[in-house]
C-alpha distance (Angstrom), angle and dihedral (degrees) to the residues before:
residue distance angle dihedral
X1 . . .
X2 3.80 . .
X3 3.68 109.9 .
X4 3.79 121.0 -132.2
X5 3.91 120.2 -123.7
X6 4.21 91.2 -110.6
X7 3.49 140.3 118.6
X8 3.51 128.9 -172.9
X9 4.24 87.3 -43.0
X10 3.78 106.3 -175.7
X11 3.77 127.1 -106.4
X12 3.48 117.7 -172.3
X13 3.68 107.7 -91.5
X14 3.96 92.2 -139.6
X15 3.83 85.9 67.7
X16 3.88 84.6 57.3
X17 3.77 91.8 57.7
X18 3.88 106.1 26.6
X19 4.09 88.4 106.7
X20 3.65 112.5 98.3
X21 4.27 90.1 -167.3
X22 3.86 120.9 124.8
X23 3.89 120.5 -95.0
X24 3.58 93.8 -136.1
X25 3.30 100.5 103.9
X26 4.05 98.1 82.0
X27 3.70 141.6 104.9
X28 4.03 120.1 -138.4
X29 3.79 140.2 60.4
X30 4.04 109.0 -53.2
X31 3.65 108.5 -133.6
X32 3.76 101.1 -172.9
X33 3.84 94.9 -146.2
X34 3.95 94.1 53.6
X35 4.35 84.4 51.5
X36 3.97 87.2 119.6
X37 3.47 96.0 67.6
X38 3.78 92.6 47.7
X39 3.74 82.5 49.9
X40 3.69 95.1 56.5
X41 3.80 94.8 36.8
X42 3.70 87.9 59.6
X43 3.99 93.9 47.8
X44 3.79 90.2 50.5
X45 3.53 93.6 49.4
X46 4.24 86.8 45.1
X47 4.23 95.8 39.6
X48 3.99 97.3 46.9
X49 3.96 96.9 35.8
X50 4.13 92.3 -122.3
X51 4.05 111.0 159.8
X52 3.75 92.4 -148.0
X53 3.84 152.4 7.6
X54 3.70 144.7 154.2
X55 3.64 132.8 -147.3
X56 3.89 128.6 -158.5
X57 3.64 130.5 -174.9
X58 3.80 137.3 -168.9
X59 3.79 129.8 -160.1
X60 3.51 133.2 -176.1
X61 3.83 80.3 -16.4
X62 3.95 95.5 -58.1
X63 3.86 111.8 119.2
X64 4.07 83.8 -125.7
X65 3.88 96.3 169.5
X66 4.37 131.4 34.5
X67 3.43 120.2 156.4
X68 3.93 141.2 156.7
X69 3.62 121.6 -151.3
X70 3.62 129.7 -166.0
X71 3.92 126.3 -15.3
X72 3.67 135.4 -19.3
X73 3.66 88.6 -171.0
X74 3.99 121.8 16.1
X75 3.38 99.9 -168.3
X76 3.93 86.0 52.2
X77 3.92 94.3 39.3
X78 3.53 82.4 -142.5
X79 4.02 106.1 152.6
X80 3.58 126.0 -124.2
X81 3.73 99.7 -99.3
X82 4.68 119.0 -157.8
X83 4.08 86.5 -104.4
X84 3.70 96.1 43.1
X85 4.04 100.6 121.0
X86 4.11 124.2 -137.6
X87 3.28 128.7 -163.3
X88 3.85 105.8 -103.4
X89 3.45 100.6 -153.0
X90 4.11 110.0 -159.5
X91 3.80 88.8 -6.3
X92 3.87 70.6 92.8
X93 3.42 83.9 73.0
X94 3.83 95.4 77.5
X95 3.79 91.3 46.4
X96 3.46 93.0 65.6
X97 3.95 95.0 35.0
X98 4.04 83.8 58.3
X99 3.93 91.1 48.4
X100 3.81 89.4 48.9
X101 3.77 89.1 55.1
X102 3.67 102.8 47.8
X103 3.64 82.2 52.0
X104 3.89 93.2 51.7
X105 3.57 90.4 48.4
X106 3.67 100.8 53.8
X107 3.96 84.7 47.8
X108 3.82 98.7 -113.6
X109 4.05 90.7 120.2
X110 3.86 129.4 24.1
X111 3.94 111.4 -146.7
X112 4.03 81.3 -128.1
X113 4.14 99.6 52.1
X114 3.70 109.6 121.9
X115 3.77 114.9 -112.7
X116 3.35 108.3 -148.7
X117 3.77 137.2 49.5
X118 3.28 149.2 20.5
X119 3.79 92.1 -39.0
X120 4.15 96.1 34.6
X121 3.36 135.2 79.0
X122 3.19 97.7 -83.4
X123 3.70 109.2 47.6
X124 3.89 101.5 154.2
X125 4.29 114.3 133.0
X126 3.70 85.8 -97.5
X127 3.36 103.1 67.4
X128 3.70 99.8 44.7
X129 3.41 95.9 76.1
X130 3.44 104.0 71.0
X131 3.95 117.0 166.5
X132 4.30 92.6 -146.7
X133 3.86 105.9 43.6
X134 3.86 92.0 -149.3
X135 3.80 84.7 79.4
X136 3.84 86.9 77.6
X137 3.95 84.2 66.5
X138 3.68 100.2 65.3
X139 3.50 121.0 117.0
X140 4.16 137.3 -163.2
X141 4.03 82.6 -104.4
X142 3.77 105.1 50.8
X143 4.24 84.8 53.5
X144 3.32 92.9 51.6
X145 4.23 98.3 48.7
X146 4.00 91.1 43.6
X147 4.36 83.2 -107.4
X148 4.19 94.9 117.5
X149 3.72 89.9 97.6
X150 3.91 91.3 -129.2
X151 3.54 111.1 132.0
X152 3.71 133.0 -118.6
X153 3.27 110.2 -93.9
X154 3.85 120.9 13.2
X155 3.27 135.5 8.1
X156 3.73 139.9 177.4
X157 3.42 126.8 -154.8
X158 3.61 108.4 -154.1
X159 3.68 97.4 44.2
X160 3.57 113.5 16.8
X161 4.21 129.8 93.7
X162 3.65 122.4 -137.1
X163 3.31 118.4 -121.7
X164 3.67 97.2 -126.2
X165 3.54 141.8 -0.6
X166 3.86 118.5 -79.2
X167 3.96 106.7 -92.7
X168 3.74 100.8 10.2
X169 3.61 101.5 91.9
X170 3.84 145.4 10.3
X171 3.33 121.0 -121.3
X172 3.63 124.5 159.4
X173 4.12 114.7 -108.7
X174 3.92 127.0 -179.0
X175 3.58 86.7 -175.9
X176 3.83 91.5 52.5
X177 3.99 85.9 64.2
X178 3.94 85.9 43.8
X179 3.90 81.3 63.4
X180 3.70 95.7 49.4
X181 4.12 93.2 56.0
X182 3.66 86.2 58.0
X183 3.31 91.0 48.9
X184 3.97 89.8 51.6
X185 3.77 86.2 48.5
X186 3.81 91.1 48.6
X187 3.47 98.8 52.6
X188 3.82 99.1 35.4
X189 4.25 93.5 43.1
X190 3.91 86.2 -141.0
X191 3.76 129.5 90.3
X192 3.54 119.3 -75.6
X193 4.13 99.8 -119.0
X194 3.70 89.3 40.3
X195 3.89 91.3 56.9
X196 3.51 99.3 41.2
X197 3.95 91.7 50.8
X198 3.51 95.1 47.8
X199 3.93 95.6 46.5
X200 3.14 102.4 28.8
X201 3.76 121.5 26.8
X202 3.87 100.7 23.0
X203 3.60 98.9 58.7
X204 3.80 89.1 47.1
X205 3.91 93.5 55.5
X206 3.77 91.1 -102.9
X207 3.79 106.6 134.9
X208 4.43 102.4 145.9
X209 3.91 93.2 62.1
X210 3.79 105.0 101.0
X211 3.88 136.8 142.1
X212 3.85 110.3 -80.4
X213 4.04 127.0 -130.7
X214 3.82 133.7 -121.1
X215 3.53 100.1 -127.6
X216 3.80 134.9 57.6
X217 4.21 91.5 -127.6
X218 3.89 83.7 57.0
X219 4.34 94.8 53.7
X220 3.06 113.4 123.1
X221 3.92 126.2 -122.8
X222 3.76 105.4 -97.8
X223 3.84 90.3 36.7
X224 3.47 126.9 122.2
X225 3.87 126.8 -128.7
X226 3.74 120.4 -108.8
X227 3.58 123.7 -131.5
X228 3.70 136.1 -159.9
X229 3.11 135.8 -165.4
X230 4.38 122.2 -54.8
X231 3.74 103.1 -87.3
X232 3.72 98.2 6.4
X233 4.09 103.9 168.1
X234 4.06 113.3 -132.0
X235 3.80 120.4 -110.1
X236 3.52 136.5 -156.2
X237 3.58 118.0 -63.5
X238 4.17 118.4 -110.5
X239 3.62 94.1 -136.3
X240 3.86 93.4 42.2
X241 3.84 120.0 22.4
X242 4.05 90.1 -158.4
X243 3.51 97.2 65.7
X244 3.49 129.1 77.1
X245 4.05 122.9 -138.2
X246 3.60 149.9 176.6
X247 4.55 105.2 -83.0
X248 3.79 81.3 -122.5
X249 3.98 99.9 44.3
X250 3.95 103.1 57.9
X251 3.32 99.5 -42.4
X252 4.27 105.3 98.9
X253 3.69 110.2 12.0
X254 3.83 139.9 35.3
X255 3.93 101.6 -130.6
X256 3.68 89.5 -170.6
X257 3.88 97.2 56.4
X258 3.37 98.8 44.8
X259 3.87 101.8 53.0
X260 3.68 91.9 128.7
X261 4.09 103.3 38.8
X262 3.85 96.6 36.4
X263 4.21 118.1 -17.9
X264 3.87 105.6 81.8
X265 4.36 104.2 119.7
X266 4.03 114.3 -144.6
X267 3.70 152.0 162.4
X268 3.95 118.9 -126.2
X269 4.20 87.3 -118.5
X270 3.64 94.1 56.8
X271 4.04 94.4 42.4
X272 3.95 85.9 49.9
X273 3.78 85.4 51.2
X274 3.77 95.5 49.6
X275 4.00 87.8 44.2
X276 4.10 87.7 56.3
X277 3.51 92.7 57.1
X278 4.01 94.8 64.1
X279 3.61 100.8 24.3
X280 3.86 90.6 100.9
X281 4.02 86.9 -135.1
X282 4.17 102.4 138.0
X283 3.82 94.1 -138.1
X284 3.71 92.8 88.5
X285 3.89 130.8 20.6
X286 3.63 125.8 -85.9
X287 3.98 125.5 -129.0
X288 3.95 87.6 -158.6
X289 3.63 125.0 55.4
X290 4.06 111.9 -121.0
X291 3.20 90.9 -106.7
X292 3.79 97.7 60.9
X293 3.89 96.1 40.3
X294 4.19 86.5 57.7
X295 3.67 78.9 49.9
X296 3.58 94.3 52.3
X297 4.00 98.9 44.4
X298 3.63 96.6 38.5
X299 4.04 104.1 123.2
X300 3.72 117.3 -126.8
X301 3.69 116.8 -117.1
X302 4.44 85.8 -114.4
X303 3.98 121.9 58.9
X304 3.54 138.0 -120.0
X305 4.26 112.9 -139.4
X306 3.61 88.9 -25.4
X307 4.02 104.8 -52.3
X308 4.13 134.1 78.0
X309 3.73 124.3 -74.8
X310 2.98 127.3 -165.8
X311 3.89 125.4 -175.9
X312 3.66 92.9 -57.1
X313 3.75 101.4 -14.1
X314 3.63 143.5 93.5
X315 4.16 100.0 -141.7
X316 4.13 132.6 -159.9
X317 3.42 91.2 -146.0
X318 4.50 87.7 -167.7
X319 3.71 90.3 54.0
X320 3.99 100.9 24.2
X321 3.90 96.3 -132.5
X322 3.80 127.4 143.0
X323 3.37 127.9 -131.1
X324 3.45 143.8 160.2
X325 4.22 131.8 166.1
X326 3.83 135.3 -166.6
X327 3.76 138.7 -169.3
X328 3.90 136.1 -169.5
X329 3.91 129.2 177.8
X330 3.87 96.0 -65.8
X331 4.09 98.5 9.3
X332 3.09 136.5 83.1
X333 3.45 133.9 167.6
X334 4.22 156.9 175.8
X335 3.83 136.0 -161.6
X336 3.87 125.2 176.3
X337 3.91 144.9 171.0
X338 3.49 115.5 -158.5
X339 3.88 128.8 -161.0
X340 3.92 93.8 -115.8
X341 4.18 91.4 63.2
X342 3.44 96.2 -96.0
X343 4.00 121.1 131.9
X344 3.64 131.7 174.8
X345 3.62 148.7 169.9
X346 4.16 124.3 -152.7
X347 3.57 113.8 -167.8
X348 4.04 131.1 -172.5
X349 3.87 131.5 -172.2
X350 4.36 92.4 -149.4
X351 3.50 141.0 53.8
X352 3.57 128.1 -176.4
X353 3.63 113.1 84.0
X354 4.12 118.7 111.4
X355 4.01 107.4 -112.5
X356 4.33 97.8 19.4
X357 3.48 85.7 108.7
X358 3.82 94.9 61.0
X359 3.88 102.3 35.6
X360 3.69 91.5 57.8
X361 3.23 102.9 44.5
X362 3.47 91.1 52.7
X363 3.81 99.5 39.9
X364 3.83 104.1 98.1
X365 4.07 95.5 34.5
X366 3.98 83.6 52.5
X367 3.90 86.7 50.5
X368 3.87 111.6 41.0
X369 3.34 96.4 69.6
X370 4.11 91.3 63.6
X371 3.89 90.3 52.9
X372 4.11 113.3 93.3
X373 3.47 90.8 173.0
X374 3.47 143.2 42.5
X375 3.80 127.8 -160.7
X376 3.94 117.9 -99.9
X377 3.98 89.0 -140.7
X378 4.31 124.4 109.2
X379 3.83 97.2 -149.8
X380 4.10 87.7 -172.3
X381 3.53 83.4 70.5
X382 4.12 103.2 47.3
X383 3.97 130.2 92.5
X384 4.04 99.0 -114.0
X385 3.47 130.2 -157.3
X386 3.65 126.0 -140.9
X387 4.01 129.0 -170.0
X388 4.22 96.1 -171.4
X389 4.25 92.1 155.2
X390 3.87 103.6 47.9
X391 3.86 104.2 55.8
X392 3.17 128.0 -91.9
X393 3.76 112.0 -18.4
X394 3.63 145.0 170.4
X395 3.54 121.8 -99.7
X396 3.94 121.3 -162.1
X397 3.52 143.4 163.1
X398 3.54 111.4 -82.9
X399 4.25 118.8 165.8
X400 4.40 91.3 153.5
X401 4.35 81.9 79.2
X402 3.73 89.5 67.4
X403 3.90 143.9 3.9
X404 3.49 130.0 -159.2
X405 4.00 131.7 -162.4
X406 2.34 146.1 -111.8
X407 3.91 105.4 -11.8
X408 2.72 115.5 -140.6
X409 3.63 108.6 13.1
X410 3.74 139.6 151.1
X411 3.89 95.0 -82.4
X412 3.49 100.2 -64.6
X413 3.73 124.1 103.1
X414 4.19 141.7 173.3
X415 3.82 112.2 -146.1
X416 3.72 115.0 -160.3
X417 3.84 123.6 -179.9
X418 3.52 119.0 -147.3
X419 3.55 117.7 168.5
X420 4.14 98.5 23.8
X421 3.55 99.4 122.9
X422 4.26 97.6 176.9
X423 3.75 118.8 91.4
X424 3.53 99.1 -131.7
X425 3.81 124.5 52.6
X426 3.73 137.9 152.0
X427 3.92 133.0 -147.6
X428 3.44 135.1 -155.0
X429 3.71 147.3 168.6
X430 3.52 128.4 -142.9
X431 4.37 125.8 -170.9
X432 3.29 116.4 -133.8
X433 3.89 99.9 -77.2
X434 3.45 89.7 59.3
X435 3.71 98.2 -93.8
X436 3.99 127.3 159.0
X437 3.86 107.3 -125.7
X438 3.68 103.2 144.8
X439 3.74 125.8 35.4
X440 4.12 134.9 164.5
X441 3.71 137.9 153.1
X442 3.85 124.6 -134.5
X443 3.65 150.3 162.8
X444 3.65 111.1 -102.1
X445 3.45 103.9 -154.2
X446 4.10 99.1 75.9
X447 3.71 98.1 3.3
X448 4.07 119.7 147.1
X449 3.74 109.1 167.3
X450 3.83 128.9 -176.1
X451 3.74 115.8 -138.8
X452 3.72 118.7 -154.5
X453 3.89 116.3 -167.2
X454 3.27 105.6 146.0
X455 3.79 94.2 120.8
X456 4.13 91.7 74.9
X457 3.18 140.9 83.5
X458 4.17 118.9 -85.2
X459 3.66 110.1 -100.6
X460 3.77 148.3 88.6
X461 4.07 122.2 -46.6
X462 3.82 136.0 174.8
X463 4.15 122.8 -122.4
X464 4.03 102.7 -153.6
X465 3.67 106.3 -176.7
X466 3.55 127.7 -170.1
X467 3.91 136.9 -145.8
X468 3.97 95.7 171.6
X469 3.64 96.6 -101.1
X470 3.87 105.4 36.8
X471 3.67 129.7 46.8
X472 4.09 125.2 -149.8
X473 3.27 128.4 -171.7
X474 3.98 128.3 -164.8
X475 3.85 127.7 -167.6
X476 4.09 110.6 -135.3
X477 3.77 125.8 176.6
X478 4.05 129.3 -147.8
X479 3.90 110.9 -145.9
């Protein structure tokens, strides 16, 4: 999870496009004048022998661009589909950052309460009995810019030395964000992924983002696999030292103790749509009053690996965009918000080949500037199509299989398929944290359907329908 000190450092955009191979092999709606990025995801994938990776891309606020390229699982050849989720590694970072600051502005936690002791936050027996007193001067705002003075990767309260003293330098600290989602937890009296994904994600329309497991039994179902490097020898387990696992399966870091710093599981659409919602742009509502987000992205007077930070950001302080990256045995990945309303997320299931780092971070700053056009369409709005199980397929809008009305309506709705061709289908509706409410089976050839929801509450809710080999999903609102 330790972020590197770059920021959007050129490669030459030749290398990008030096691959002569087909672009077929990709999930997502083609827009034809957006090819170049294709092109370059492709030769990315190809030059730095990564099985899989998606790219998303707002502008304006439209979710213009979402594709998957290559595999999610080799061995499977099942292709890396637009809702495929990734572990984001310290792109978790910003999650918690944005929780923090919701919190600050509804004046639950000042960004200069004291942390620890029995006047901080966290005032449990515990933690006060700190071995280095100057742990009793930490506040909410030195965890957040990486200036607590707690190092990296462990610490221990009751016999361990910070490094440094609590506002004096920067130094970047997983465990300081560790800290912060007890604080969350603290102040909120509810678990910290259960808060954030009812605050924050649900009400956005975010319902895939979850906390990611250790182990390979415990992935979840639109997960990706995680690979290491070719002929990578197991190691002992974490949770048992007398088995031997996979580096990136229990064998390097504790997914369920670092939800906050490092554990938080995503797709690059639903990142991009979390990044719209503080990215002060007007074209699509804020979660964060303006105030707060300048709070947020502010850069601290001290540096983090050579570049601004902010509290939770990496910030270009000549071009005022916001950045941050992360990387784990197996992930790696790359979020930005750039001055000229355009956000995006690049995400990667490997990590072990010399120069990755620097060719995808620089991929989409290196391609923008060839784009004179972008497309009109709002893909966080569209039915989508995915083909996960038979290769590597195309994926495109397509609303002509099914209608649904009215939308929105007072509960009640007609489904009618239209294009389903198989006999045997099954539909069911989810609320916004994911949760089955509604579910039915029917023949898709002649099927008309009549919905009744009147008995929940108003609000947004997803249709997923499903034909056996392809899964669609349909947003429909309650008023």
């Amino acid at each position: 999870m330790k972020t590197k000190n770059l920021f959007f450092k050129g490669i030459a955009i030749l290398l990008l496009f030096t691959c002569t191979q087909s672009v077929k092999a990709q999930t997502g709606y083609y827009s034809p004048s957006l090819v170049n990025f294709d092109v370059a995801m492709k030769n990315l994938l190809n030059n730095y022998d990564i099985p899989g990776g998606q790219l998303a891309i707002t502008y304006k606020g439209r979710l213009v661009y979402s594709r998957g390229f290559g595999f999610a699982d080799e061995l499977a050849k099942t292709a890396v589909c637009p809702d495929n989720i990734f572990r984001i590694a310290s792109l978790s970072k910003q999650i918690t950052a944005i929780t923090i600051m919701h919190l600050y502005e509804q004046g639950r936690v000042g960004l200069n309460d004291i942390v620890f002791g029995a006047n901080g936050i966290l005032n449990d027996s515990i933690y006060q009995t700190a071995f280095d007193p100057r742990v009793y001067s930490i506040k909410v705002k030195h965890l957040l810019s990486h200036q607590s003075g707690i190092p990296s990767y462990s610490f221990y309260i009751k016999s361990q030395m910070l490094d440094t003293f609590p506002g004096t330098a920067a130094s970047y600290s997983n465990v300081g964000y560790v800290v912060l989602g007890s604080v969350i937890e603290k102040i909120t009296k509810q678990d910290y992924e259960t808060y954030v994904r009812d605050t924050i994600l649900a009400p956005l329309g975010i319902t895939d983002m979850q906390a990611g497991k250790s182990l390979l039994i415990n992935k979840f179902p639109k997960e990706v696999h995680y690979y290491d490097y070719p002929g990578a020898p197991l190691v002992p387990s974490i949770f048992d030292s007398t088995v031997l696992v996979p580096r990136q399966y229990g064998g390097s870091i504790y997914m369920e103790g670092s939800k906050a710093c490092g554990g938080w599981i995503a797709s690059a659409q639903d990142l991009c749509k979390l990044l719209c919602a503080v990215d002060k742009f007007s074209t699509r509502p804020d979660i964060l009053l303006p105030a707060t987000i300048n709070t947020m992205v502010q850069p601290t007077s001290l540096y983090v690996s050579g570049s601004p930070y902010a509290l939770g950001w990496f910030i270009n302080t000549s071009t005022n965009a916001w950045w941050h990256d992360g990387s784990l045995i197996g992930t790696m990945t790359y979020q930005a918000r750039r001055n000229t309303e355009i956000n995006y997320a690049l995400l990667v299931n490997s990590n072990y080949t010399s120069g990755q780092y620097n060719a995808l971070s620089s991929l989409v700053g290196s391609i923008i500037p060839l784009i004179t056009s972008w497309p009109e369409i709002n893909l966080f709005d569209s039915a989508i199509v995915c083909s996960p199980l038979t290769a590597v397929n195309n994926i495109s809008i397509n609303p002509s299989l099914f209608t649904v009305y009215p939308n929105p309506s007072n509960g009640k709705f007609t489904f009618k398929a239209e294009g389903l061709q198989q006999a045997n289908c099954k539909l069911e509706i989810c609320n916004l944290l994911g949760q089955e409410i509604y579910t039915t089976f029917f023949k898709g050839q002649q099927a008309t359907l009549d919905i009744d929801l009147s008995g929940f509450p108003k609000g947004f809710y997803f249709m997923k329908v499903y034909d056996g080999t392809n899964s669609y999903t349909h947003k429909i609102s309650i008023e």
